[in-house]
Phi, psi and omega in degrees: 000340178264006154256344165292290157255048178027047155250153172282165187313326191273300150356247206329300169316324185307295192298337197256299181357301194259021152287321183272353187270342167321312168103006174314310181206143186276165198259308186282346157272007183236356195230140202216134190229103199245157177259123143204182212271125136250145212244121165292098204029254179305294203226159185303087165283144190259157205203116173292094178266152212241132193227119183247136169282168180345311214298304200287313182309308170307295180309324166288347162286331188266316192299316201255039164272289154348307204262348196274027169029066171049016175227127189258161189317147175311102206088025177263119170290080200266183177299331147302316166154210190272125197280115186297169144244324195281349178256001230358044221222157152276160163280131157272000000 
């Protein structure tokens, strides 16, 4: 998600905190928590990676839509044409 939506990890934790504290979506339907080995300098950490299904992908695009106080990411094709940042403006 933080290449989806070219925000960082703690962004992204933030949004989904407050999605589960909301009550928008449960933590036990969206989220599947897999194990795997990754090897740390010398030796192996076994590591929980957080795998969120659609729902949860969706809620966190409208929260951070939202949160952009109405200027939306750089190349976003809105109904006027394209969005600039350096112009801050759309293009037609």
């Amino acid at each position: 998600m933080t290449e989806l939506f070219q925000r960082n990890k703690s962004t992204i934790s933030r949004h989904i905190k407050n999605i589960y504290e909301s009550g928008e979506l449960e933590q036990n339907r969206t989220v599947a928590k897999n194990a795997t080995v990754q090897n740390k300098k010398l030796r192996k950490v076994e590591c929980n990676i957080a795998h969120y299904n659609l729902d949860m992908i969706i809620s966190v695009g409208y929260s951070q839509l939202t949160s952009w106080h109405a200027i939306p990411p750089v190349g976003y094709a809105g109904v006027e044409g394209v969005y600039d940042k350096g112009q801050n403006s759309m293009i037609s």
